[in-house]
MDAnalysis code that builds the backbone (N, CA, C; Angstrom):
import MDAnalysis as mda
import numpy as np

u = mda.Universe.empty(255, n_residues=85, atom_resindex=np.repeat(np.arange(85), 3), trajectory=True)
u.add_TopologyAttr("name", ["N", "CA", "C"] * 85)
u.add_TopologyAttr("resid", np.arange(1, 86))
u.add_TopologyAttr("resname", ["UNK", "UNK", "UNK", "UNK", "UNK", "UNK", "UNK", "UNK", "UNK", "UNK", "UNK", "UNK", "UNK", "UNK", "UNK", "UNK", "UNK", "UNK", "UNK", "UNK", "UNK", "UNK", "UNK", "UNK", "UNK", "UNK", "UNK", "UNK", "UNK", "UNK", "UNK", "UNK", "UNK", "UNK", "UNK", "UNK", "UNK", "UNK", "UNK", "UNK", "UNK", "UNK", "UNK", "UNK", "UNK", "UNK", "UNK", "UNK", "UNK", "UNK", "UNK", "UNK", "UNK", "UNK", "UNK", "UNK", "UNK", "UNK", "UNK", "UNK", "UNK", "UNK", "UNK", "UNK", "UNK", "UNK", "UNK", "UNK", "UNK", "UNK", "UNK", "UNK", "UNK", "UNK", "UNK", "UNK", "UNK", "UNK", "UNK", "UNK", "UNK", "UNK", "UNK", "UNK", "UNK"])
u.atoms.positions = np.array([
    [6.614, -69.970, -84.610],
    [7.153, -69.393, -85.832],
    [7.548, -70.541, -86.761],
    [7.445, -70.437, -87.780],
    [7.513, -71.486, -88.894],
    [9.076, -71.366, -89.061],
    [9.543, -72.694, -89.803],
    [10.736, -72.755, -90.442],
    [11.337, -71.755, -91.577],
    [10.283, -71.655, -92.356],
    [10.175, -70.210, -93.429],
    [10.834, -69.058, -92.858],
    [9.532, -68.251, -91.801],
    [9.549, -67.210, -90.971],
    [11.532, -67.014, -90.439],
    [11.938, -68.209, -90.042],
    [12.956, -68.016, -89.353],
    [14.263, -67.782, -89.974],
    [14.226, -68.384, -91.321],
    [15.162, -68.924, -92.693],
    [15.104, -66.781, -93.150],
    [13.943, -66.279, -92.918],
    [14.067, -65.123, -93.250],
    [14.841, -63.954, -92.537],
    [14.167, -64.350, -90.669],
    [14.072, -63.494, -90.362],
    [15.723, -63.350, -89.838],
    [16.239, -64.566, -89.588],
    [17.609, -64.537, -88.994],
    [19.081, -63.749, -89.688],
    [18.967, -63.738, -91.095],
    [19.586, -63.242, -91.957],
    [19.329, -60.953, -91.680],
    [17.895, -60.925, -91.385],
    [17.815, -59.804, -91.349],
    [18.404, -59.153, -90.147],
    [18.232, -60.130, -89.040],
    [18.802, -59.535, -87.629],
    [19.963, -59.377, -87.552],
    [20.856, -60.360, -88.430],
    [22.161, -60.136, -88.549],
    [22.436, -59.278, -89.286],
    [22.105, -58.883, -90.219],
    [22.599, -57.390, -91.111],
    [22.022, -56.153, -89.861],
    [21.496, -56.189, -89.521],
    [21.099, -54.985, -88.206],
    [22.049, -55.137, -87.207],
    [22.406, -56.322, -86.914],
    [23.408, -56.443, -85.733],
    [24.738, -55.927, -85.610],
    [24.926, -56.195, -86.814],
    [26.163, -56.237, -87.528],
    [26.373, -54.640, -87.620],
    [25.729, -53.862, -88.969],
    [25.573, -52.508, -88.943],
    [25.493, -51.640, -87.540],
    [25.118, -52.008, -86.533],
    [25.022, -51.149, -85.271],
    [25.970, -51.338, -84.831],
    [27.004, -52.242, -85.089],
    [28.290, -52.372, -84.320],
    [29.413, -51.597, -85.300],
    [29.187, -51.562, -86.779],
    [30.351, -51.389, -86.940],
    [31.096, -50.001, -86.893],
    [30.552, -48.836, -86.372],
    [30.976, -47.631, -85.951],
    [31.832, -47.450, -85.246],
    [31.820, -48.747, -84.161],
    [33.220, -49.164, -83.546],
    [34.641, -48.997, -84.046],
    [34.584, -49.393, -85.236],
    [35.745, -49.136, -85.864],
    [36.367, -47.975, -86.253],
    [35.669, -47.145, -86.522],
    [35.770, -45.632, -87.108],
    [35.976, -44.973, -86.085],
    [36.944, -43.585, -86.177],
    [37.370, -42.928, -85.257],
    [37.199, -41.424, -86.057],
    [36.807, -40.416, -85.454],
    [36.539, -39.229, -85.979],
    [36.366, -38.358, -85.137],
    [38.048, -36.432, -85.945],
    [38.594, -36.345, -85.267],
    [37.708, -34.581, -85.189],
    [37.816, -33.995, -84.315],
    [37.038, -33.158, -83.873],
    [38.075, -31.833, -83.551],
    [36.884, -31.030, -83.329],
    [38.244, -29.644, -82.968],
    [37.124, -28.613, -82.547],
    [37.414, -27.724, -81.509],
    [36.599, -26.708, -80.792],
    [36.736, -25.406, -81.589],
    [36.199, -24.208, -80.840],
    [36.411, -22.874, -82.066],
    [37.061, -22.207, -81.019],
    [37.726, -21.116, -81.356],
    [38.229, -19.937, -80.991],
    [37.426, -19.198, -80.354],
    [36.402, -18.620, -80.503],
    [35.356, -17.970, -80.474],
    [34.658, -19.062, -79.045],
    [34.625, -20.338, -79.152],
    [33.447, -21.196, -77.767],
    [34.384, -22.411, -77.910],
    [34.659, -22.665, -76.479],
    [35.821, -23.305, -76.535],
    [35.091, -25.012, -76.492],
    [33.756, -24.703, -76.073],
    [33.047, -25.557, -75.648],
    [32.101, -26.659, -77.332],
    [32.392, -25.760, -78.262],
    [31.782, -26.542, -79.474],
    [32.928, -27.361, -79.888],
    [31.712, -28.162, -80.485],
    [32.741, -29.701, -81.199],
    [32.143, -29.728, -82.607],
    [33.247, -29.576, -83.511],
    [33.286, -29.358, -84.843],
    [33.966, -30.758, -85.115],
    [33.430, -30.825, -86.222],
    [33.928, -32.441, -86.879],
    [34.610, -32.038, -88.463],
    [36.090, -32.790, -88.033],
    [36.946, -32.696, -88.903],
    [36.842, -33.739, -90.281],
    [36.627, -34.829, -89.715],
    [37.059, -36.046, -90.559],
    [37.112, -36.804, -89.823],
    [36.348, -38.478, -90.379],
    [35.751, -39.668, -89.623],
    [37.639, -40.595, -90.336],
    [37.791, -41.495, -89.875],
    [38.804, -42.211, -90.316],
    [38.387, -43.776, -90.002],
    [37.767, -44.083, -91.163],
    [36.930, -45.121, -91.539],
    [37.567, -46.255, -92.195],
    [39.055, -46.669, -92.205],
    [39.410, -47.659, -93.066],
    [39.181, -49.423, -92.639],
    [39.572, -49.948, -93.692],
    [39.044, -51.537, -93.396],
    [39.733, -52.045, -92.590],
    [40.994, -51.446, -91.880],
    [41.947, -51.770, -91.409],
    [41.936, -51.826, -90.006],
    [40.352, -51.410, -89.667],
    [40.021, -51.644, -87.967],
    [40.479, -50.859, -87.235],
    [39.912, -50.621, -85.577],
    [39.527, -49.610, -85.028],
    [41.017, -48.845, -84.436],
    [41.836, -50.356, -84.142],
    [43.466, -49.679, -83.872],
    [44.002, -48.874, -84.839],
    [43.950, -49.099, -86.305],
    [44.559, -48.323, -87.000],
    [43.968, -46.929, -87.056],
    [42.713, -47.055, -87.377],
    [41.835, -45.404, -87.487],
    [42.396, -44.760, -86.296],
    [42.090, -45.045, -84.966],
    [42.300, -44.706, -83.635],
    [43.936, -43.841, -84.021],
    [44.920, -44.482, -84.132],
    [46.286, -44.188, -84.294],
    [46.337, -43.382, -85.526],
    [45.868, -43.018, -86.873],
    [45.421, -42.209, -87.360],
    [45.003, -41.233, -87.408],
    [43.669, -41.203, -86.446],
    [43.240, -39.988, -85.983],
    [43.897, -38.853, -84.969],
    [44.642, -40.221, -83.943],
    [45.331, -39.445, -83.128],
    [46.660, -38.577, -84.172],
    [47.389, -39.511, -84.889],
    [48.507, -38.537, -85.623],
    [47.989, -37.182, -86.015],
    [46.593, -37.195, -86.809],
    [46.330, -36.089, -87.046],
    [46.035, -34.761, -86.679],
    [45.419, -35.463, -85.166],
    [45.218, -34.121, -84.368],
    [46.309, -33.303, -83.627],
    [47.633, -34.473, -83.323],
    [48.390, -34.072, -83.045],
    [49.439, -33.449, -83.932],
    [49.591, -33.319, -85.133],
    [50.247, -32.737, -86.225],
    [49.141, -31.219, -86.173],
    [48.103, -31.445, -86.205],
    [47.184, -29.927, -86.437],
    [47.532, -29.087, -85.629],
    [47.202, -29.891, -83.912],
    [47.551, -29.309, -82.563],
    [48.722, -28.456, -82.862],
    [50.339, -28.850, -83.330],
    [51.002, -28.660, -83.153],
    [51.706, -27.493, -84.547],
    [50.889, -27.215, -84.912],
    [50.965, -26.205, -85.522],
    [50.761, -25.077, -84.923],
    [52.281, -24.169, -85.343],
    [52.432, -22.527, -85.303],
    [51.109, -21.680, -85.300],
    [50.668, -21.366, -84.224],
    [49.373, -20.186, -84.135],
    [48.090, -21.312, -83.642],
    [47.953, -22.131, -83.781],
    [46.677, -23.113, -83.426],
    [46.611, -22.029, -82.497],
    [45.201, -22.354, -82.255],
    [44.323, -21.735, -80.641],
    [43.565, -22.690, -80.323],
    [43.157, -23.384, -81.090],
    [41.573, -24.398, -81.148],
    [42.597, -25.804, -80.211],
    [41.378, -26.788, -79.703],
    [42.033, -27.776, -79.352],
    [41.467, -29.029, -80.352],
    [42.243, -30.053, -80.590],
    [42.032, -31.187, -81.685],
    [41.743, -32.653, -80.718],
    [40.981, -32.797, -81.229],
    [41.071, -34.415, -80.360],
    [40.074, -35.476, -80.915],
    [40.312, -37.290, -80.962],
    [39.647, -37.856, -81.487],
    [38.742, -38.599, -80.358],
    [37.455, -39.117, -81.445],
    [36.871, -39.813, -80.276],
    [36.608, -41.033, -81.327],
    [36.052, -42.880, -80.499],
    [35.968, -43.413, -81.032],
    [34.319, -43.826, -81.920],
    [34.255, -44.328, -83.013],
    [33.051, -43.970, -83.499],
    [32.590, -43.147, -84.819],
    [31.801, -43.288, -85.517],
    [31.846, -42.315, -86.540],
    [30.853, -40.815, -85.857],
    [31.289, -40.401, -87.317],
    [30.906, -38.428, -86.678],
    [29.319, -38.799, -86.058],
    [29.183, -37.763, -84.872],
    [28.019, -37.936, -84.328],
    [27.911, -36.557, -83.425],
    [26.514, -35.339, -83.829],
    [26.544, -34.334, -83.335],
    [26.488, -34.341, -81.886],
])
């Protein structure tokens, strides 16, 4: 492989590398139905620049504030990662 070839190609692998990892960070928070206890409905991804501890602790507040609402039936819970069926 030429010096050229490599000056190109290395820059590209890193924007791919990079992008496949950063979902890591994102946490997104989910909730089942009434009706099938077994589906996973997606609430909201919690995506800030502020990295995967903060989203994580985020997401969790939220589900647990929803959870804990008068009449809930559904269950709330986060996973790490952005939304993914």
């Amino acid at each position: 492989m030429t010096f050229l070839k490599k000056q190109i190609l290395l820059p590209i692998l890193l924007v791919f590398a990079t992008g496949a990892n950063a979902n890591d960070d994102f946490a997104a928070l989910y909730r089942n139905s009434v009706m099938n206890e077994n589906m996973r409905l997606h609430i909201s991804t919690f995506d800030t620049k502020h990295g995967r501890d903060y989203n994580w602790e985020n997401c969790q507040l939220v589900a647990k504030l929803m959870q804990n609402q008068p009449g809930v039936l559904t269950k709330f819970w986060c996973e790490i990662g952005d939304f993914r069926e």
